[in-house]
C-alpha positions as CSV (number, residue, x, y, z in Angstrom):
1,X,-80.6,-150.3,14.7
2,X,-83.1,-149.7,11.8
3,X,-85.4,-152.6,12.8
4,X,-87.7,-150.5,14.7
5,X,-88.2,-147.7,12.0
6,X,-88.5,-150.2,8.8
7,X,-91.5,-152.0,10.4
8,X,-93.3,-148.9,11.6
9,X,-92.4,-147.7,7.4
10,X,-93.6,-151.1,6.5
11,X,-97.2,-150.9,8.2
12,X,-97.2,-147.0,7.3
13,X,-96.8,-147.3,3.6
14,X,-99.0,-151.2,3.9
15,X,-95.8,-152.6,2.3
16,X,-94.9,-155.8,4.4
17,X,-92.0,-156.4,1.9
18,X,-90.2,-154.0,3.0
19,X,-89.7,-156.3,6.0
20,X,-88.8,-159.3,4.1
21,X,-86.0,-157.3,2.1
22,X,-84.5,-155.6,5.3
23,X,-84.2,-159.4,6.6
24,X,-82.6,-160.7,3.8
25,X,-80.0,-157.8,3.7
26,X,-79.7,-158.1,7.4
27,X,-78.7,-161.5,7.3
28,X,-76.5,-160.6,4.1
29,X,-74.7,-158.6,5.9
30,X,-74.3,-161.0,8.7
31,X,-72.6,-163.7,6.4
32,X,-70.0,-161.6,5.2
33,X,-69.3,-160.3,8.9
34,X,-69.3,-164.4,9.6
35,X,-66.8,-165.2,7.0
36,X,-64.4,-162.0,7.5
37,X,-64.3,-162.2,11.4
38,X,-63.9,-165.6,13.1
39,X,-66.1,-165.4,16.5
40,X,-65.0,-168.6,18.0
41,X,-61.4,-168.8,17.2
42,X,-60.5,-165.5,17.9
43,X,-57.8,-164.9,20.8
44,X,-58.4,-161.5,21.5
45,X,-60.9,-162.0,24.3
46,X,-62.3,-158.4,23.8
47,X,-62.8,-158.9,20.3
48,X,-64.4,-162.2,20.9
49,X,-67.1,-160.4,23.1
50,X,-67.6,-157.9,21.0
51,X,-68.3,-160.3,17.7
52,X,-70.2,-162.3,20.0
53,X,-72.8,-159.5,20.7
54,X,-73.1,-158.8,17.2
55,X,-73.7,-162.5,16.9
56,X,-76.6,-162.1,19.3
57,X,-77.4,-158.5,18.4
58,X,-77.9,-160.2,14.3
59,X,-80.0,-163.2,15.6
60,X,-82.4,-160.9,17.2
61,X,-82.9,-158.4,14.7
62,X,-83.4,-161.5,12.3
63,X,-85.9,-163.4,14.7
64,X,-87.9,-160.3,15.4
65,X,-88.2,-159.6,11.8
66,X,-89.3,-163.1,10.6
67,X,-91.9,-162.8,13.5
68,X,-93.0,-159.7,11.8
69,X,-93.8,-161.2,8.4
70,X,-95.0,-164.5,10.2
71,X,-92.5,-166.9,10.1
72,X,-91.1,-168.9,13.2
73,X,-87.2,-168.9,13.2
74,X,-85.4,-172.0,13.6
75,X,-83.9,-172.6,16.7
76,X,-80.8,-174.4,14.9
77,X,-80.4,-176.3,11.9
């Protein structure tokens, strides 16, 4: 939800970092969601849906913000 505003702060202020460090807290953030809530395995099929779209909602934001600072995102490892 902040992606929007930290790049238009970013090019206001000429600080491209700030992009960088709202990635890597971003995707900080993510792990520990990953690790704490299992997406797959889950058997409530709500739930699962609802993981799954932060899933996607996460790989996104992260995408979009690499493509900011100029770096392709993988499209798996």
């Amino acid at each position: 939800m902040q992606f929007d505003f930290v790049v238009e702060e970013a090019a206001r202020q000429l600080r491209p970092h700030v992009v960088t460090e709202y990635c890597l807290d971003l995707a900080t953030l993510y792990n520990k969601f990953y690790n704490a809530c299992p997406v797959i395995s889950c058997e409530d099929e709500n739930t699962r849906e609802n993981r799954l779209a932060i899933n996607f909602a996460a790989l996104i934001a992260i995408k979009n913000a690499l493509g900011v600072i100029g770096i392709e995102a993988l499209e798996q490892m």
